[in-house]
C-alpha positions as CSV (number, residue, x, y, z in Angstrom):
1,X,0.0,0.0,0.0
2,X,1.5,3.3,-0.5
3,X,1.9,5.4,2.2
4,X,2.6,8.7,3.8
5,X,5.7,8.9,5.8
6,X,8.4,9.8,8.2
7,X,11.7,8.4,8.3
8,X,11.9,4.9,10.9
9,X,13.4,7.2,13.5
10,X,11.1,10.2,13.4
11,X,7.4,8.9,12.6
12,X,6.5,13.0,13.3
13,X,7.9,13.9,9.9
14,X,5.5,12.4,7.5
15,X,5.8,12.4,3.8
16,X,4.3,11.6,0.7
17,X,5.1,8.4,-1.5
18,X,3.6,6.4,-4.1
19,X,2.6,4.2,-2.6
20,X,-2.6,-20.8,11.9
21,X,-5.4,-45.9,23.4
22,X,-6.2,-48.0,24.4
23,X,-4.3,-49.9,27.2
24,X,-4.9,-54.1,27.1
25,X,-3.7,-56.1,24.8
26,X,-5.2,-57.3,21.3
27,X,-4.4,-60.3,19.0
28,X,-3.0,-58.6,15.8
29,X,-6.0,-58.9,13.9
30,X,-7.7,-57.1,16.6
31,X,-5.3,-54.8,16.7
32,X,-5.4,-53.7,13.7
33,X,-9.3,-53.8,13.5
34,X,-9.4,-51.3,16.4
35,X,-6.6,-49.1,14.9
36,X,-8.7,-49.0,11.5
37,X,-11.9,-48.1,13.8
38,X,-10.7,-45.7,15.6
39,X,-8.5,-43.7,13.1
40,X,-12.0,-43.9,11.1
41,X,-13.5,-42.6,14.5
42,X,-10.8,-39.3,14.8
43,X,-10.9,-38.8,10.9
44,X,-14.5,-38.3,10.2
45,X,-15.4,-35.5,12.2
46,X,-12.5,-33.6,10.2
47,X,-14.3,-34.8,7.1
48,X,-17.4,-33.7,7.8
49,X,-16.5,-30.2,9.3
50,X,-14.8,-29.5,5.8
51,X,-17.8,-30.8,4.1
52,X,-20.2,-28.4,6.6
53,X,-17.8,-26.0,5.9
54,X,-18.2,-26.1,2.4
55,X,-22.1,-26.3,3.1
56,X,-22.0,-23.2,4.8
57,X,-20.0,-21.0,2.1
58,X,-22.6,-22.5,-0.4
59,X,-20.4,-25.5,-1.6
60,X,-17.3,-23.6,-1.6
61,X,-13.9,-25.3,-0.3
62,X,-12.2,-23.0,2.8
63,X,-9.5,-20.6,0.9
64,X,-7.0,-20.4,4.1
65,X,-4.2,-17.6,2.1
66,X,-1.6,-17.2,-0.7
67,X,0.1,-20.0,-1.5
68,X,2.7,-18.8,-4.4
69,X,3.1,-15.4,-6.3
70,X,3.9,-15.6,-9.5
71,X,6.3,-12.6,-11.2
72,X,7.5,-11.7,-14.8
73,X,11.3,-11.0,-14.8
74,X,13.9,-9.7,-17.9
75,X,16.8,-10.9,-16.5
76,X,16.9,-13.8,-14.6
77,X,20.2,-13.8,-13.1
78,X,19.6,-10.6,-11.6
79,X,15.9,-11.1,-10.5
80,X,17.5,-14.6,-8.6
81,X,20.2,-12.4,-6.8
82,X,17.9,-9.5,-5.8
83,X,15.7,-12.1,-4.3
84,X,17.8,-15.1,-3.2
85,X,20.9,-12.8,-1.7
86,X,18.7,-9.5,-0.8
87,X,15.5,-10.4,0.2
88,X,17.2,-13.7,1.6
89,X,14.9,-16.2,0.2
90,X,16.2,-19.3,-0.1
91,X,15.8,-21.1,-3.4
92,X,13.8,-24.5,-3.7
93,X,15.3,-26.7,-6.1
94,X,12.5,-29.3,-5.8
95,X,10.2,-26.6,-7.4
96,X,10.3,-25.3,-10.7
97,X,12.2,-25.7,-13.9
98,X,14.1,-24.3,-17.0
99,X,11.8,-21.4,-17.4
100,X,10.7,-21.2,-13.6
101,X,13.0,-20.4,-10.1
102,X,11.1,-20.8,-6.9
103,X,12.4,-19.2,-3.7
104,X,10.4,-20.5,-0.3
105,X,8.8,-17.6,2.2
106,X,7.8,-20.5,4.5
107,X,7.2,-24.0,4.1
108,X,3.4,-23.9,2.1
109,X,4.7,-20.4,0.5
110,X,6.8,-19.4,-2.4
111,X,7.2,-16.6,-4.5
112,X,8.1,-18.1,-8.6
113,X,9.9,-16.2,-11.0
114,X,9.8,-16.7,-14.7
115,X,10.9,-14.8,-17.8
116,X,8.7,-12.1,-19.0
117,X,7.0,-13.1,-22.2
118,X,7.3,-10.8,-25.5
119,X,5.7,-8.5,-25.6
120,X,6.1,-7.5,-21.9
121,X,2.4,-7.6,-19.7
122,X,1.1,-4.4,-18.7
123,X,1.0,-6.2,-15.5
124,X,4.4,-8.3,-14.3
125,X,2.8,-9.6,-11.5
126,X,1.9,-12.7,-13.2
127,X,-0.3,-14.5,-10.9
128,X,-1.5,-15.6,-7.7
129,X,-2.2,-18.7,-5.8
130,X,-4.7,-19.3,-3.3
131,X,-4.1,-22.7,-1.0
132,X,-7.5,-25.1,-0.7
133,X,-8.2,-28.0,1.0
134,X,-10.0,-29.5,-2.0
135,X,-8.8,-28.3,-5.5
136,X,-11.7,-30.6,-7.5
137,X,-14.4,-29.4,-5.4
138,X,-12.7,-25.8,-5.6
139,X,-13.1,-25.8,-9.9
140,X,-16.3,-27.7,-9.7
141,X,-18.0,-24.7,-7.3
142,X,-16.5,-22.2,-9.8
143,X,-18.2,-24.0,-12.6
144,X,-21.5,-24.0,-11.1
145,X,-21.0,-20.6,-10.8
146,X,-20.9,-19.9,-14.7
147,X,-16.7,-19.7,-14.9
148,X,-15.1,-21.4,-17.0
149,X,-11.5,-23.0,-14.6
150,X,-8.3,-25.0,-16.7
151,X,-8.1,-28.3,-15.6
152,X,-6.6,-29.8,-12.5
153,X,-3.5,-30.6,-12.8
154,X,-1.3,-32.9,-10.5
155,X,2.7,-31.5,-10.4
156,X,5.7,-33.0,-8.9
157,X,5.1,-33.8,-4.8
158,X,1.6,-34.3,-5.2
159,X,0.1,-31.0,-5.2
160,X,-2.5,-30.3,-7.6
161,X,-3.7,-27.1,-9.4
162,X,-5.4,-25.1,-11.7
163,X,-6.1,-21.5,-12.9
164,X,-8.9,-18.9,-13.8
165,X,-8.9,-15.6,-14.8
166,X,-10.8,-12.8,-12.8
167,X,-12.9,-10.6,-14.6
168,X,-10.4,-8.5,-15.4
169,X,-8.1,-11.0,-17.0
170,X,-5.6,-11.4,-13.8
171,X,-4.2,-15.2,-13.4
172,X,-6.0,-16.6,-10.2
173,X,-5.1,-20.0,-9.1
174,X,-6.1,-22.9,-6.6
175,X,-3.5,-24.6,-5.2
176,X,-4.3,-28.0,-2.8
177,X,-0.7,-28.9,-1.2
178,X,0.3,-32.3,-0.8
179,X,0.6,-32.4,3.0
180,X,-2.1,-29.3,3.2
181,X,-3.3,-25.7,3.0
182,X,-2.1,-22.5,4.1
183,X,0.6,-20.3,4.7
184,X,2.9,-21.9,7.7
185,X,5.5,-19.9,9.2
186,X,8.9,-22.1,9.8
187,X,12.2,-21.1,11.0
188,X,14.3,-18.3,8.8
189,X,17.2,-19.4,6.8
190,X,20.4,-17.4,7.4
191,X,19.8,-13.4,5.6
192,X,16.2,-14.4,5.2
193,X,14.4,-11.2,5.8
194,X,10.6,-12.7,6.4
195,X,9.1,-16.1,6.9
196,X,5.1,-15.0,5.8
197,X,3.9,-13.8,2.2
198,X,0.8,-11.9,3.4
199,X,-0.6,-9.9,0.4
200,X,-0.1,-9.5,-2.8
201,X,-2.0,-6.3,-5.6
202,X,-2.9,-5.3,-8.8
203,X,-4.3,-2.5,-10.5
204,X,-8.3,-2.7,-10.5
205,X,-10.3,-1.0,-13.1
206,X,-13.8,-1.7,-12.2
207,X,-14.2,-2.6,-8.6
208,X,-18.1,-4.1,-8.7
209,X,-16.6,-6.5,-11.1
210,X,-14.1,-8.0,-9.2
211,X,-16.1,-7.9,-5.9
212,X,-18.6,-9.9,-7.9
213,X,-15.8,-12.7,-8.3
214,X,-13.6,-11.9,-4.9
215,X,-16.5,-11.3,-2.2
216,X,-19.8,-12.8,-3.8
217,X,-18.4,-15.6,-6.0
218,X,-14.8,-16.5,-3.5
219,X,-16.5,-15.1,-0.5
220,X,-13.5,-12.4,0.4
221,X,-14.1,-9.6,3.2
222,X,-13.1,-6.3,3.2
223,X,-10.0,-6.1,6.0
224,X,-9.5,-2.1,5.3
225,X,-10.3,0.7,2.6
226,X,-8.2,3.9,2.2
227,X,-6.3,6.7,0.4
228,X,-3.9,9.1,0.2
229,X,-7.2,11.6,1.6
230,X,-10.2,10.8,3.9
231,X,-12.9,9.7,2.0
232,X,-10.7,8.2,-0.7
233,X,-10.6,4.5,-1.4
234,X,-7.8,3.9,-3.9
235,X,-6.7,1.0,-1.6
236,X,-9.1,-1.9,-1.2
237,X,-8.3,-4.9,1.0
238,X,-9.7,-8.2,0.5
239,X,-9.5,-11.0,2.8
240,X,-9.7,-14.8,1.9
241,X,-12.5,-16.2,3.9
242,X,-10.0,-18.5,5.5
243,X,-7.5,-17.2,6.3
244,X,-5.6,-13.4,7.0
245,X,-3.9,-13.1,4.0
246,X,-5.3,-10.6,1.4
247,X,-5.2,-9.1,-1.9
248,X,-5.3,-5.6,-2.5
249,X,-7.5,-3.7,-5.1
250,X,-5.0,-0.6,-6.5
251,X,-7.7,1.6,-7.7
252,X,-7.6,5.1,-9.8
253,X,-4.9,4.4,-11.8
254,X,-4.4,5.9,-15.3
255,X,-4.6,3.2,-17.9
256,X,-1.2,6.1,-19.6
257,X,0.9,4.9,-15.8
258,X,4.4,4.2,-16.8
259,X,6.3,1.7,-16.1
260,X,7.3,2.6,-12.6
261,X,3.8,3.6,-11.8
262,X,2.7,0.0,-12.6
263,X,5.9,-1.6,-10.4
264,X,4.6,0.6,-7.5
265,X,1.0,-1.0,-7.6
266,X,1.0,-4.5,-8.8
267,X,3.4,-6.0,-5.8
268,X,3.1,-8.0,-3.3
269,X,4.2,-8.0,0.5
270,X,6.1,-10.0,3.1
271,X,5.2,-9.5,7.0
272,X,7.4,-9.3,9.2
273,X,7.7,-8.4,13.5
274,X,9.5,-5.1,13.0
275,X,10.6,-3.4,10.3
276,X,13.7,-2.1,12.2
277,X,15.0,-5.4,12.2
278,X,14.0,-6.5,8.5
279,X,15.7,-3.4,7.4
280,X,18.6,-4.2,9.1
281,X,19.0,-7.7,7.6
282,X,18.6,-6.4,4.0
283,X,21.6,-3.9,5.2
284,X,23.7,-6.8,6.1
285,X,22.0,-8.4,3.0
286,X,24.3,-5.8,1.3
287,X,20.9,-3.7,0.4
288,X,21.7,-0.1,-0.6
289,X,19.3,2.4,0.9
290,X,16.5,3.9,-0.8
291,X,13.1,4.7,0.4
292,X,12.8,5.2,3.9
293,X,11.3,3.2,6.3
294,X,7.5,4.7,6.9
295,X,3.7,4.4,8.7
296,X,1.4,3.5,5.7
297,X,-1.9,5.3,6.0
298,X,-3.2,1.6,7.8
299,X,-1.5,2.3,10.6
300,X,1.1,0.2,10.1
301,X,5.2,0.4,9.3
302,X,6.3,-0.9,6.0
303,X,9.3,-0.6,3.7
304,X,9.6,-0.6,-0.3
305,X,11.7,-2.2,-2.1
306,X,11.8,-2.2,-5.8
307,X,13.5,-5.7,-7.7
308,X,15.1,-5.0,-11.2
309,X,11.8,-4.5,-12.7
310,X,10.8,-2.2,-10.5
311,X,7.9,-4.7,-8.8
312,X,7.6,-3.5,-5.5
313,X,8.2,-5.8,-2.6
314,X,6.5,-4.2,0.5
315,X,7.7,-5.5,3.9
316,X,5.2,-4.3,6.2
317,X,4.7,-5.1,9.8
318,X,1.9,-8.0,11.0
319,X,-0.1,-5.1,13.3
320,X,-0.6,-1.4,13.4
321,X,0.7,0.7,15.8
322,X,-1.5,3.9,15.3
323,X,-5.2,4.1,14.5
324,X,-5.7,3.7,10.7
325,X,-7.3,6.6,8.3
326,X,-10.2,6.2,6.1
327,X,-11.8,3.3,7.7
328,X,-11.3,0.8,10.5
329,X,-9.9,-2.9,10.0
330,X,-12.6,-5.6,9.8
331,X,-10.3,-8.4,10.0
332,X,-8.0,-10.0,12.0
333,X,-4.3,-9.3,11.5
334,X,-2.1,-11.5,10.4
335,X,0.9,-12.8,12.0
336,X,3.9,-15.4,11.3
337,X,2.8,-18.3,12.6
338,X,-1.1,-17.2,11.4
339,X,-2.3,-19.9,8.3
């Protein structure tokens, strides 16, 4: 989100920028009869509180966060340093391939860089991932709904996926992990600047169009509204219904932005405890300064960064520490160890 700001050390000089047995013993037959019983007994509640849960969001699967962003790069030897030895993301060899280099956030999160087709998107953010219990059941409830999902498909590990396009032609897609959904904080690697992906924009032309798809159709909640001035909403934040990740609506934007304009709004952004600290890691990362560290108009403290494309990479802190503008949040916050 762009912000207004102070410098980290003196929030009181604001500025303006672009923006979770049994004890006896048993014959082995018996044994294992009881053992199938009762795992039967624990697993079937879980089964039917997804499919209740399902029932309640009329027949949609639980979407608990972002489970990948995907991003356009020119150059990929620079794009693999600025995120692998800057940001300190640690590269997944498992994932990927010739054309695509994965970097984990966490253990259920990655961000996925791949070489910018020709000619270049107006948008280089090139798509995003939402984790699902159920992928089949997720395309079948978007079917019913008059969309028109690629097929499931099952890639190395086990996890299977497929995309759709919002309606204004952004790259959505629904990812059911092999050993489960969500975005699960695990311990940094060394230089790793944040361990939780928890938002990720793009430029929105017509908001009633994409609330149709995000809140009516997905069943996404506003988390917080705001602008550069009251009563402005030119930053939209949308909730999965699941989860506390969210995706951000980057509204009032000329379709003439240039190129820099359109790095500052389609981005996405890591969370992290204190932005003190993240900004001292990137400095031992061997980050040069550029922005300054600053309280966003949420309330909360975040830093840009801009990767050779000029995609923004927000870090911003989990919680605010001032009241926000505009509107209050309707959400809960996210946090590192928070699905």
């Amino acid at each position: 989100m762009p912000s207004r700001l102070g410098p980290l050390d003196a929030p009181g000089n604001p500025r303006v920028d672009f923006p979770s047995r049994w004890s006896w013993e048993l014959t082995p037959l018996s044994e294992r009869s009881v053992i199938g019983f009762a795992a039967a007994v624990l697993v079937l509640p879980l089964i039917l509180h997804g499919a209740a849960r399902a029932a309640d969001s009329g027949g949609r699967p639980p979407i608990t966060g972002i489970a990948d962003v995907r991003l356009f790069i020119t150059d990929v030897a620079d794009a693999h340093t600025f995120y692998e030895k800057t940001v300190g993301l640690p590269v997944d060899s498992r994932c990927g391939s010739r054309e695509i280099v994965c970097l984990n956030v966490n253990s259920r999160q990655k961000l996925e860089l791949e070489s910018v087709p020709a000619p270049a998107p107006f948008n280089l953010v090139a798509r995003i991932t939402f984790a699902t219990p159920n992928a089949a059941l997720m395309r079948r409830y978007l079917t019913s709904k008059g969309l028109t999902p690629g097929s499931v498909s099952t890639e190395p590990g086990g996890a299977r996926r497929f995309e759709v396009k919002d309606p204004e032609g952004h790259a959505i897609a629904f990812l059911e992990a092999a050993g489960g959904s969500g975005g699960s904080a695990t311990r940094a690697a060394p230089g790793q600047t944040s361990v939780k992906l928890i938002h990720a924009g793009f430029i929105v032309r017509d908001r009633q169009a994409e609330d149709h798809f995000y809140k009516d159709i997905l069943g996404f909640h506003l988390y917080w509204q705001g602008g550069m001035k009251e009563g402005e909403n030119s930053w939209v934040s949308m909730q999965v219904p699941d989860g506390t990740d969210w995706l951000e609506y980057m509204l009032n934007i000329p379709a003439s932005a240039d190129r820099h304009t359109r790095g500052v709004m389609n981005h996405f952004a890591l969370g992290v405890v204190s932005i003190a600290a993240a900004r001292k890691q990137l400095l031992d990362n061997g980050w040069q300064p550029g922005e300054a560290p600053k309280i966003g108009r949420d309330g909360k403290w975040q830093l840009n960064l801009y990767d050779p494309d000029e995609t923004r990479v927000e870090f911003m802190e989990f919680t605010p520490v001032e009241r926000p503008c505009c509107s209050e949040f309707t959400g809960t916050h996210p946090s590192a160890t928070a699905p």
